[in-house]
MIVOTOR-692853 format. One record per residue (C-alpha): residue number from 0; residue in three letters; x, y, z. Coordinates in steps of 0.5 Angstrom, whole numbers, plus 500, padded with zeros to 3 digits. Each point is the difference from the previous one (the first is absolute). Example, Ala and Ser with C-alpha at 12.3 -4.5 7.8 and 13.67 -1.06 7.14 Angstrom:
BEGIN
@gupa:0 senu:Ala east:525 north:491 up:516
@gupa:1 senu:Ser east:502 north:507 up:498
This chain:
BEGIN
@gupa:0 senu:Unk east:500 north:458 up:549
@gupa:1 senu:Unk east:506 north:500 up:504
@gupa:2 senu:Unk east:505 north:506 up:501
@gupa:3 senu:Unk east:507 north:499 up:496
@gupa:4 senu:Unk east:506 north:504 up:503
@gupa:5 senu:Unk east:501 north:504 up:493
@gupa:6 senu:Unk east:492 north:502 up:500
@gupa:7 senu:Unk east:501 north:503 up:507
@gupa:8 senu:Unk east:506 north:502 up:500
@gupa:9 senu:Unk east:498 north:504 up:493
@gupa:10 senu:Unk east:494 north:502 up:503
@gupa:11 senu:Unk east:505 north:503 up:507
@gupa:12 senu:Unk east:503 north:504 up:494
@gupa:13 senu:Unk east:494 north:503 up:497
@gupa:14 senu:Unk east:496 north:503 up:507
@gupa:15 senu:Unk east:507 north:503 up:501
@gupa:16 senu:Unk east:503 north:502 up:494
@gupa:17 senu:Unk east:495 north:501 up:495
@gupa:18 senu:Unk east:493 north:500 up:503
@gupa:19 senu:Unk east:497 north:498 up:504
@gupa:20 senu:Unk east:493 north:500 up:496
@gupa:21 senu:Unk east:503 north:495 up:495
@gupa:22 senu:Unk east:502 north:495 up:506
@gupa:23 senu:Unk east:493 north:501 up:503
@gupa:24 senu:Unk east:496 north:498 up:493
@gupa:25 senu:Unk east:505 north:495 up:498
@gupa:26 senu:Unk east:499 north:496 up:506
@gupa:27 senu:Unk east:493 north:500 up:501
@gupa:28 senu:Unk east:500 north:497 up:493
@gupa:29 senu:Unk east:505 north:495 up:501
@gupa:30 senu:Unk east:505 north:502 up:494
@gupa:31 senu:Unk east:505 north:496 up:500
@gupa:32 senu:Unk east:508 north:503 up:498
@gupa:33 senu:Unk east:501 north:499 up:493
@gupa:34 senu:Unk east:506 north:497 up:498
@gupa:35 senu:Unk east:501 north:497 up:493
@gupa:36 senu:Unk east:496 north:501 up:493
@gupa:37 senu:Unk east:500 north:496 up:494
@gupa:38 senu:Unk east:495 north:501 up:494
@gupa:39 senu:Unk east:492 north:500 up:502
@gupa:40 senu:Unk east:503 north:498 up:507
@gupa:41 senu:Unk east:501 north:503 up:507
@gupa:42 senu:Unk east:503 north:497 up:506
@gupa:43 senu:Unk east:501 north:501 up:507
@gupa:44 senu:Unk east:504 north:499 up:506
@gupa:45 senu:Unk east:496 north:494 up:503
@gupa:46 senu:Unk east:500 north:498 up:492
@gupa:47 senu:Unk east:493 north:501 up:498
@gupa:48 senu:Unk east:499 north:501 up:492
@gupa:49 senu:Unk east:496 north:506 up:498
@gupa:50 senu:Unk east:497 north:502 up:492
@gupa:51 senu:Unk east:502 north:507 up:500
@gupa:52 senu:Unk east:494 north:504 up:497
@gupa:53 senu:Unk east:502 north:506 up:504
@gupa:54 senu:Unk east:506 north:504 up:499
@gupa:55 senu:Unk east:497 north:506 up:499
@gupa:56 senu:Unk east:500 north:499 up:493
@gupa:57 senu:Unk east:508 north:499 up:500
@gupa:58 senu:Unk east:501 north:492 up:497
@gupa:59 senu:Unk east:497 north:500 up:493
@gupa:60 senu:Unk east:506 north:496 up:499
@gupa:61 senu:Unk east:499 north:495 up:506
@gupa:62 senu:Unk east:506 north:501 up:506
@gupa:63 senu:Unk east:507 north:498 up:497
@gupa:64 senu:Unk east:498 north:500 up:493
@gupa:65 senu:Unk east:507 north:496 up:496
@gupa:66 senu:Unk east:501 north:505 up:495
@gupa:67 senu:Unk east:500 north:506 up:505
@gupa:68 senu:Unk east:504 north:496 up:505
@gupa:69 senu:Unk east:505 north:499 up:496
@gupa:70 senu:Unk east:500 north:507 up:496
@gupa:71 senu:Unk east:501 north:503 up:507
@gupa:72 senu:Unk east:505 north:496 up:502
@gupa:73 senu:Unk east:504 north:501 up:494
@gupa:74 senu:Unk east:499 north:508 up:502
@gupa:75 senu:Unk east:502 north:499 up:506
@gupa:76 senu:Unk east:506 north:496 up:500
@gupa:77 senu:Unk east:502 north:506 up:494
@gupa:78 senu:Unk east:498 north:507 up:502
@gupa:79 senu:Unk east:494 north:500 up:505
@gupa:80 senu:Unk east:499 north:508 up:501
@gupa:81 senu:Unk east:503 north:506 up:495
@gupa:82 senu:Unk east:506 north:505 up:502
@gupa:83 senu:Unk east:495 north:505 up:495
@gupa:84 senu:Unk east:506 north:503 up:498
@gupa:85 senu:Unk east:500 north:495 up:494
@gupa:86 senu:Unk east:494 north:498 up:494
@gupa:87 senu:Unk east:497 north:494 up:503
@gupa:88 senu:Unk east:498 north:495 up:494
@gupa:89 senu:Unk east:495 north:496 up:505
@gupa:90 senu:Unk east:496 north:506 up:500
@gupa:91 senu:Unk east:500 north:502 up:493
@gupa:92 senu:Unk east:498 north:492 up:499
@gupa:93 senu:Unk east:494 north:500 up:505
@gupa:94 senu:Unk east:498 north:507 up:497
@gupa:95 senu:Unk east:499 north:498 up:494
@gupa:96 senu:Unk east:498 north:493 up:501
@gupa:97 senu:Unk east:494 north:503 up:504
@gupa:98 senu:Unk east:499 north:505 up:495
@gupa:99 senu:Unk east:498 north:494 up:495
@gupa:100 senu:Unk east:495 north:497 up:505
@gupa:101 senu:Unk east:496 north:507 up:500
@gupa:102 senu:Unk east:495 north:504 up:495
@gupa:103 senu:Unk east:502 north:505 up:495
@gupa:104 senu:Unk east:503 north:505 up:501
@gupa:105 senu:Unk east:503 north:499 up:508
@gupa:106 senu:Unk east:506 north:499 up:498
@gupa:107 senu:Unk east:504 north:504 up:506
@gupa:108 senu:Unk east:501 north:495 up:507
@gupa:109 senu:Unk east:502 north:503 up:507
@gupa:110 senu:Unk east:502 north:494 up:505
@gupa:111 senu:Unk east:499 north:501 up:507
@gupa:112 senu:Unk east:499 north:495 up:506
@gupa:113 senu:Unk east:493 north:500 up:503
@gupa:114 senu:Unk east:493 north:502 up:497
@gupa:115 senu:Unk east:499 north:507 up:504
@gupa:116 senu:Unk east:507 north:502 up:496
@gupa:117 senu:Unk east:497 north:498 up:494
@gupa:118 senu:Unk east:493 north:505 up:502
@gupa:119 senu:Unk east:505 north:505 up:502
@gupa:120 senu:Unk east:504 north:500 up:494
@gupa:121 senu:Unk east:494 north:501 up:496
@gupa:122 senu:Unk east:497 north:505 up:503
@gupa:123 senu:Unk east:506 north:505 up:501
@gupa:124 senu:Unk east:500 north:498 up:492
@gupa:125 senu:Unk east:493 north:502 up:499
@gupa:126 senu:Unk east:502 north:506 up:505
@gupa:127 senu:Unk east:506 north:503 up:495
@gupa:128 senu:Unk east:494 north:499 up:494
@gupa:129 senu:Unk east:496 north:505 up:504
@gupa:130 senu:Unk east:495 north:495 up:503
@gupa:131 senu:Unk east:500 north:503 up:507
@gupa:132 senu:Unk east:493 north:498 up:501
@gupa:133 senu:Unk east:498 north:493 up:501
@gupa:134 senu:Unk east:494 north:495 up:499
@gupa:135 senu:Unk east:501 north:493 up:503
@gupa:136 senu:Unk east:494 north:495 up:502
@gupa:137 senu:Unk east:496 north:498 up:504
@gupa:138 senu:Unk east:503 north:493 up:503
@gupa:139 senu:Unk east:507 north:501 up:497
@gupa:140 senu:Unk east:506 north:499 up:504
@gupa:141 senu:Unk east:506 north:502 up:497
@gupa:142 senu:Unk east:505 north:499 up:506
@gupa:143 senu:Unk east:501 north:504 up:507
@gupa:144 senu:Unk east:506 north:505 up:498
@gupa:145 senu:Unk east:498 north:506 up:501
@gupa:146 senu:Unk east:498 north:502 up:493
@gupa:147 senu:Unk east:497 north:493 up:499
@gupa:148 senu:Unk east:496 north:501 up:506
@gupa:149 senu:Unk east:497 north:506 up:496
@gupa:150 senu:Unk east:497 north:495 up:496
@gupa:151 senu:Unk east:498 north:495 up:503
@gupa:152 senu:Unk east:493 north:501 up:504
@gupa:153 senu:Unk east:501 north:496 up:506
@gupa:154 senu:Unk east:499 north:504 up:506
@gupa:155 senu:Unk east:501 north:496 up:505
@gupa:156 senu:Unk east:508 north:501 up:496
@gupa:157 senu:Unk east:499 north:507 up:499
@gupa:158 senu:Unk east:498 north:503 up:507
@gupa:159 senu:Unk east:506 north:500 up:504
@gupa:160 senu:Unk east:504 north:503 up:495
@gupa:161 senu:Unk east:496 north:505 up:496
@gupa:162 senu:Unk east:500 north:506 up:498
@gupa:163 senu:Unk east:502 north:496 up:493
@gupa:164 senu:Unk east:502 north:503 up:493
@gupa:165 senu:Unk east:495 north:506 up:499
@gupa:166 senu:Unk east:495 north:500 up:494
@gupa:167 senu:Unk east:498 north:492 up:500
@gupa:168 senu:Unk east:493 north:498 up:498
@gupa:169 senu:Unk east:498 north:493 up:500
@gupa:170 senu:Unk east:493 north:498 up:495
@gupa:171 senu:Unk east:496 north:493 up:499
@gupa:172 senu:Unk east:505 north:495 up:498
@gupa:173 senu:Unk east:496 north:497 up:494
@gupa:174 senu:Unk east:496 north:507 up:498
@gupa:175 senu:Unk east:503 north:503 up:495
@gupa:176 senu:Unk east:495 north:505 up:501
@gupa:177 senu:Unk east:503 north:502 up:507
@gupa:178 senu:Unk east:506 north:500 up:497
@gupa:179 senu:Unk east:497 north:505 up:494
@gupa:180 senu:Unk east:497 north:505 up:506
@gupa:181 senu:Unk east:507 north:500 up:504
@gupa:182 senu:Unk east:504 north:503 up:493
@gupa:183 senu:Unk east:495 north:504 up:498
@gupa:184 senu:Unk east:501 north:504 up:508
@gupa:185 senu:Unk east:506 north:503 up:499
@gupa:186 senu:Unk east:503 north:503 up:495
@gupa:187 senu:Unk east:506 north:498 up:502
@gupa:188 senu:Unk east:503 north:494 up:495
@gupa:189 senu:Unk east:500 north:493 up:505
@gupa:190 senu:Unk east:503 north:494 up:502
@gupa:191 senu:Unk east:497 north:494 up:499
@gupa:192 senu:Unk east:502 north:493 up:505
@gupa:193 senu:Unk east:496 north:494 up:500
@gupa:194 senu:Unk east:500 north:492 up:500
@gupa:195 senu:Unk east:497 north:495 up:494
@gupa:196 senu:Unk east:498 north:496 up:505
@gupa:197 senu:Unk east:500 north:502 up:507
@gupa:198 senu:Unk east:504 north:496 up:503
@gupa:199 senu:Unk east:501 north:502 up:508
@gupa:200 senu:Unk east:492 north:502 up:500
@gupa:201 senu:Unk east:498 north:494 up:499
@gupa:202 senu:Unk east:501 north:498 up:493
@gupa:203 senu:Unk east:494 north:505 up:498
@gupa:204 senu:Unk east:500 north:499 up:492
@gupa:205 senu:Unk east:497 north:507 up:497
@gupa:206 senu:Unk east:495 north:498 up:494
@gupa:207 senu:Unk east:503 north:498 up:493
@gupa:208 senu:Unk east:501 north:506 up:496
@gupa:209 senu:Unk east:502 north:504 up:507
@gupa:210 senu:Unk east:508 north:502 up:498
@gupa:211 senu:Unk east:498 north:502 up:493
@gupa:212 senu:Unk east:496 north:504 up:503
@gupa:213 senu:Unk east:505 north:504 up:504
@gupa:214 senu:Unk east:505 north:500 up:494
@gupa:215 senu:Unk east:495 north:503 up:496
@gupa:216 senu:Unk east:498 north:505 up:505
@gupa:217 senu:Unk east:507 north:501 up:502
@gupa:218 senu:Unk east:503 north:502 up:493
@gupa:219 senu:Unk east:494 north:504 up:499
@gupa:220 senu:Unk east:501 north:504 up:506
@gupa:221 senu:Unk east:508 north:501 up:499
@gupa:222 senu:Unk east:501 north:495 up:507
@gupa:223 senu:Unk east:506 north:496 up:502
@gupa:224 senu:Unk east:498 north:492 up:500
@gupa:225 senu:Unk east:503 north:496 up:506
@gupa:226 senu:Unk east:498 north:493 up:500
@gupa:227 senu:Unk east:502 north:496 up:505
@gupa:228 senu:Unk east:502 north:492 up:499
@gupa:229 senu:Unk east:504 north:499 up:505
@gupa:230 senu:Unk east:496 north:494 up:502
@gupa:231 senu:Unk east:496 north:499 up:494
@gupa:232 senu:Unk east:505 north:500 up:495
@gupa:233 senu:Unk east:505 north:495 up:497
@gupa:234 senu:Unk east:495 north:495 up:498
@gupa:235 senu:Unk east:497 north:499 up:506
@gupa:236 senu:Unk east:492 north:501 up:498
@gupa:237 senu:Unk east:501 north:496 up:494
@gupa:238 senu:Unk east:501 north:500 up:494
@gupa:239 senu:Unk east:504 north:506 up:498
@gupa:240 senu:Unk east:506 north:503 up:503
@gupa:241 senu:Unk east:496 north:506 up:503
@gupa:242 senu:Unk east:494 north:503 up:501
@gupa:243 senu:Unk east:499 north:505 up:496
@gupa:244 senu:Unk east:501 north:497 up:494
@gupa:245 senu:Unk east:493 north:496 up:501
@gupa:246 senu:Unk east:497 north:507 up:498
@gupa:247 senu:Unk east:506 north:502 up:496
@gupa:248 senu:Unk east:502 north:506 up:505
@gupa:249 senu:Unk east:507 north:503 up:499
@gupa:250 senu:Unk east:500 north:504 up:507
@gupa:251 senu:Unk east:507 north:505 up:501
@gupa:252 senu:Unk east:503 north:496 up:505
@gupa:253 senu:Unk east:500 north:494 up:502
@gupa:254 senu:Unk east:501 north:496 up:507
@gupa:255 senu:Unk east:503 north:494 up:500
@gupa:256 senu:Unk east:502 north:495 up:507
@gupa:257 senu:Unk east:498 north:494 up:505
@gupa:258 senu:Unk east:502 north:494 up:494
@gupa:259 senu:Unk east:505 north:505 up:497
@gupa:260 senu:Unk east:505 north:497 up:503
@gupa:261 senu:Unk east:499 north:493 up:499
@gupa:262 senu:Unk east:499 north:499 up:508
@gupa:263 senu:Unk east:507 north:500 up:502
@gupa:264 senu:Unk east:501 north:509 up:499
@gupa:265 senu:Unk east:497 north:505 up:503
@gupa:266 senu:Unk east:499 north:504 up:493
@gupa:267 senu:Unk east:495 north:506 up:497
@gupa:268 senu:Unk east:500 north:503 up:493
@gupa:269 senu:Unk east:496 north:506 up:497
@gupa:270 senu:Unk east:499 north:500 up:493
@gupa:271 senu:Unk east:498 north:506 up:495
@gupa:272 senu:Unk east:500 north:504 up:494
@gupa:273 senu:Unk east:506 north:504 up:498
@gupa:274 senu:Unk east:496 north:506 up:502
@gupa:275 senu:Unk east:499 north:498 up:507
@gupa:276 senu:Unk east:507 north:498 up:501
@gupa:277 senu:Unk east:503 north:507 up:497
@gupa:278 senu:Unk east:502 north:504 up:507
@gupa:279 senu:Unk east:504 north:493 up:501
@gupa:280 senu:Unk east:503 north:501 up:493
@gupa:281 senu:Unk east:502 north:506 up:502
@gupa:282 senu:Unk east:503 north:498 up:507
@gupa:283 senu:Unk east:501 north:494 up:502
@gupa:284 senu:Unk east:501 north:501 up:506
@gupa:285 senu:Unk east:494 north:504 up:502
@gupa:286 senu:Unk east:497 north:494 up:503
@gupa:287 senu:Unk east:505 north:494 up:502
@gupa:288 senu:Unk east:501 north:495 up:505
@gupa:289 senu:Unk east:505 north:496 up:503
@gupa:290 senu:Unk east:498 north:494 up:498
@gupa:291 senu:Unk east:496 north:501 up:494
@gupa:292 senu:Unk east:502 north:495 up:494
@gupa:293 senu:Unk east:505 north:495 up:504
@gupa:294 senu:Unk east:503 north:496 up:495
@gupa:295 senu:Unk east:497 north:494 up:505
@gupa:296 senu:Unk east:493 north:503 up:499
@gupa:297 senu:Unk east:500 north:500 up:493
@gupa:298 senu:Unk east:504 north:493 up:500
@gupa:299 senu:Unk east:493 north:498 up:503
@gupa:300 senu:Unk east:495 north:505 up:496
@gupa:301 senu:Unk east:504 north:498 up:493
@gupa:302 senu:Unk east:499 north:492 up:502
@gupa:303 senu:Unk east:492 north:502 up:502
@gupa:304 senu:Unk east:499 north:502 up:494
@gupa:305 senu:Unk east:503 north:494 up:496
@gupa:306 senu:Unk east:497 north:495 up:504
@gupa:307 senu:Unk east:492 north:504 up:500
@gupa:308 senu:Unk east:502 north:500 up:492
@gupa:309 senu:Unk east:502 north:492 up:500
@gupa:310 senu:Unk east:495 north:497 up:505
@gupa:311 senu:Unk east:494 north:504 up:497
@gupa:312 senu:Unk east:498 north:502 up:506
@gupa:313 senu:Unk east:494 north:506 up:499
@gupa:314 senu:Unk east:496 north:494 up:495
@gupa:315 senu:Unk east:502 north:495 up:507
@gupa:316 senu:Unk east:497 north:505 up:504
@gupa:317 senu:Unk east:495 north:501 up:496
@gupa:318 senu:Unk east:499 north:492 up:500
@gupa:319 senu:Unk east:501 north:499 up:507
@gupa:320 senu:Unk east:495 north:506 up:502
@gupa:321 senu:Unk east:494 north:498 up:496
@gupa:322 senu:Unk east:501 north:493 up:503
@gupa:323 senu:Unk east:501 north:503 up:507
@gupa:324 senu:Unk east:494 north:503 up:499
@gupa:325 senu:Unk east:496 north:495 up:497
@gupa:326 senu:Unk east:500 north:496 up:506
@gupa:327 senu:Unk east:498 north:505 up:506
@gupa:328 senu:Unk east:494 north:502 up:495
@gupa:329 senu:Unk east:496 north:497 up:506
@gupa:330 senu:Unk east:503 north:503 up:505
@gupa:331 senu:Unk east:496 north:505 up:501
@gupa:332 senu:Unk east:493 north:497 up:500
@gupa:333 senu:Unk east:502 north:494 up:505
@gupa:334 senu:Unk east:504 north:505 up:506
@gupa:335 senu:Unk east:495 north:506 up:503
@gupa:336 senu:Unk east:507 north:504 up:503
@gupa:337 senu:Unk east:503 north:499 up:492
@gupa:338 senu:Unk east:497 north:506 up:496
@gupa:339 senu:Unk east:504 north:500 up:493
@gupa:340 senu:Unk east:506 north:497 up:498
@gupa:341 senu:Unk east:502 north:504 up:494
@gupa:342 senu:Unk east:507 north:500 up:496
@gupa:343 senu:Unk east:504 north:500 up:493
@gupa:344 senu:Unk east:507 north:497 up:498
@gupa:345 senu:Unk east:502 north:497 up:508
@gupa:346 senu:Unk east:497 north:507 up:503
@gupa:347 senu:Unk east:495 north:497 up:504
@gupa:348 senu:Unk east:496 north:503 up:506
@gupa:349 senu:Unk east:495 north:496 up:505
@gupa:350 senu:Unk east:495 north:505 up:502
@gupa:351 senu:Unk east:498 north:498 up:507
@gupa:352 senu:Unk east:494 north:504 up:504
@gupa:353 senu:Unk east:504 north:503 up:506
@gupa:354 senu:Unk east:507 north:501 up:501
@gupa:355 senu:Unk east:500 north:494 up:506
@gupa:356 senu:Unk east:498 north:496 up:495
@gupa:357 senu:Unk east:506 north:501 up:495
@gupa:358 senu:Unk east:504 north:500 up:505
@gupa:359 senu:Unk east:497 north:493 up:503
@gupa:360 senu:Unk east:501 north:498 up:492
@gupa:361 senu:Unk east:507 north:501 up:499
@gupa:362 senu:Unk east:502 north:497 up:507
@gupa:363 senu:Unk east:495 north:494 up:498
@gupa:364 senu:Unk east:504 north:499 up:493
@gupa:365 senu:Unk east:508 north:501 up:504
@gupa:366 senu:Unk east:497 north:495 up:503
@gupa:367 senu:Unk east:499 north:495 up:494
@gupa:368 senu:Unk east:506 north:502 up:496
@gupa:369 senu:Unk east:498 north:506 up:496
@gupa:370 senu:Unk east:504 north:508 up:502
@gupa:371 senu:Unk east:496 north:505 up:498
@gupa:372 senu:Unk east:501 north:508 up:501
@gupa:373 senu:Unk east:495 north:504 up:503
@gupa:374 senu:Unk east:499 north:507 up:495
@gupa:375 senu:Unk east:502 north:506 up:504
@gupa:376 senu:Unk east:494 north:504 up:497
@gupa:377 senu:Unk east:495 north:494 up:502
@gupa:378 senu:Unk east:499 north:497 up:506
@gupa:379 senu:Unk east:494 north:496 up:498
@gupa:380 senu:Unk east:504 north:496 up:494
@gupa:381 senu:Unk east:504 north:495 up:499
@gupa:382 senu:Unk east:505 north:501 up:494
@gupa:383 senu:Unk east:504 north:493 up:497
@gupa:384 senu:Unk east:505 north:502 up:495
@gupa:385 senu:Unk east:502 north:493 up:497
@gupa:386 senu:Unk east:507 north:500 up:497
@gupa:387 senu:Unk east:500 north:498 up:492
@gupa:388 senu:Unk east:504 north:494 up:500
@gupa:389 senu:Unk east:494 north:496 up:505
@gupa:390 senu:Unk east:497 north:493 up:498
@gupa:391 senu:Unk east:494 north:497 up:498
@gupa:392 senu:Unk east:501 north:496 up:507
@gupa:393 senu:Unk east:502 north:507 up:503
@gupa:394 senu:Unk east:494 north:503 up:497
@gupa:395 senu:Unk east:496 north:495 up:504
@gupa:396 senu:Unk east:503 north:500 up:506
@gupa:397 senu:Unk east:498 north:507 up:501
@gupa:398 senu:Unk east:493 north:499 up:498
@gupa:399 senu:Unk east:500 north:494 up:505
@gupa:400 senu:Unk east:503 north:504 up:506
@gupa:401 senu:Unk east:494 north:506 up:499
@gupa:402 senu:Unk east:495 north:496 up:500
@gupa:403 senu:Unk east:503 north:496 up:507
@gupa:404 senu:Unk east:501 north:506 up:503
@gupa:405 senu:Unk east:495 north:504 up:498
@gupa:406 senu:Unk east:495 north:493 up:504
@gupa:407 senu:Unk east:505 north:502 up:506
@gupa:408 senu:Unk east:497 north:507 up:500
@gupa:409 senu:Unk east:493 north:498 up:500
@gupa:410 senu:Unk east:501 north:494 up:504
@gupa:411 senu:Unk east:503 north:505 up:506
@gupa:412 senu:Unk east:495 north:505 up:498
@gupa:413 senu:Unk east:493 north:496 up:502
@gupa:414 senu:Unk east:494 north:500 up:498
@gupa:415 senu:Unk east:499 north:507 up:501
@gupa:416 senu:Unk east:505 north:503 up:497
């Protein structure tokens, strides 16, 4: 496919001014430049239709959801960011209307703009409770700030920035054993930071059971409970709106984002008790940022969550997903490099032999109208993160283009792969 002016014109643009990496593995993939969205739908400069099960997780809602459009254009054409020196009716709003959405008893929102602010956020909570030591888990990611980079067990991220935050154990993800070992250790009360479903790690699901175990032993050994749903939550993995209600844990905070913001506004939430939230109480200026509850984010968050209430979502993801899954259940069995495809809601990860292999499958599948994301913890998967709002027709197109692209895989393998 021919070059067009504005891709190598971008690409001009990135060697020099942002990296020249990118540049280099954007063009040996052929990416296009992206220039409108609309619903389940992507398109690029040369005019090609994409469905997007990529995002990072970001487009529960689709791109340019009505609703949030209009809601952000109102806020917009109103008071898009705050002086601080006044009260903010958007931001009470949003808080308590995300509020609402969360288990008992989380019932205090900080708003931020990305997910590495929302896991900063609460470890310095966590911190001010008197948990300086922290356990995170094997295959977690929870972002590549410095004190999210603490936690997330990656090194290849980690390496050129250590040393980290001190007294940072990482156990079993799925073992609440490990876990027990690791509080027993130290007398010393901790932290505890973790994802339902891990998300960057390749969708690894724990065994069911998992998380009540952790909240058990948890409140037994007086240790603070971080749960993680930046990607997982707001319906994503079907049915409820989060995770942690499928075992009926109510952790000390928890983390909100990606889908937050309709998928037109960068935004993040911490949410948590009255007792995690008490050093803010006291001074609320302990710990802020510029931007941090914008009326045009909570524009945008107050429409999300009205739209995932009216629209059903978490019982349409769960739909869409148990559809999903029911049709690659062959897979596995009818392609050598595909080892497992496993998933829950629209958190779905394609397990491919090799990391060449799920690199091939992802160029395979661009190349048949499907954007996927690479998980930034697992180089051997392929993650598909839908948006709620697909069609049955859409459902089975990406069916459809999976079981094309992974036939060009094995063609361009041969016999001997």
């Amino acid at each position: 496919m021919a070059t067009t002016n504005i891709q190598r014109d971008t690409l001009g643009h990135y060697r020099r001014h942002i990296s020249q990496g990118a540049a280099v593995i954007a063009e040996s993939a052929g990416a296009g430049v992206e220039v409108r969205s609309e619903g389940s739908r992507v398109w690029d400069d040369q005019g090609r239709c994409y469905l997007d099960c990529g995002g990072y997780g970001v487009f529960l809602l689709g791109h340019r959801h009505p609703a949030v459009v209009a809601a952000v254009h109102a806020q917009l054409d109103r008071n898009p960011l705050a002086t601080r020196a006044l009260l903010s009716a958007e931001l009470g709003t949003a808080a308590a209307r995300l509020a609402q959405t969360a288990p008992d008893g989380l019932e205090h929102v900080y708003f931020a703009s990305t997910g590495a602010e929302a896991v900063e956020t609460g470890l310095k909570l966590a911190r001010a409770a008197g948990r300086r030591r922290v356990i995170a888990m094997s295959g977690g990611f929870h972002g590549k700030t410095l004190g999210a980079l603490s936690v997330t067990d990656r090194p290849l991220f980690q390496r050129p920035f250590r040393p980290l935050l001190p007294e940072v154990t990482t156990v079993r993800y799925g073992d609440p054993a490990a876990l027990a070992q690791a509080l027993a250790a130290d007398g010393e009360p901790a932290c505890v930071i973790l994802e339902p479903v891990q998300g960057e790690g390749g969708v690894r699901i724990p065994p069911d059971g998992y998380l009540a175990a952790v909240a058990d032993l948890c409140e037994q050994a007086g240790a603070f409970l971080i749960i993680d749903e930046i990607q997982t939550g707001l319906g994503r993995l079907g049915g409820t709106w989060w995770a942690c209600e499928r075992e009926g844990v109510c952790p000390d905070l928890l983390l909100a984002g990606k889908s937050l913001g309709g998928g037109c506004v960068p935004v993040s939430a911490v949410i948590g008790t009255q007792q995690a939230f008490r050093p803010l109480d006291r001074n609320p200026r302990l710990h802020t940022s510029t931007f941090a509850g914008s009326p045009l984010a909570m524009a945008a968050v107050v429409a999300t969550v009205e739209t995932i209430e009216r629209e059903r979502l978490p019982e349409r993801a769960e739909q869409l997903g148990a559809m999903l899954m029911a049709g690659l259940a062959d897979f596995p069995g009818r392609s050598e490099p595909v080892q497992e495809i496993r998933g829950r809601g629209l958190l779905i990860g394609i397990e491919m032999s090799t990391p060449s292999h799920a690199t091939a499958l992802a160029a395979a599948l661009l190349e048949n109208g499907i954007i996927t994301a690479p998980p930034l913890g697992n180089d051997s998967v392929v993650r598909m993160t839908p948006p709620a709002i697909l069609s049955q027709d859409e459902a089975g197109e990406v069916i459809g283009a999976l079981e094309r692209a992974t036939h060009q895989l094995m063609a361009a393998a041969g016999p001997h792969d």
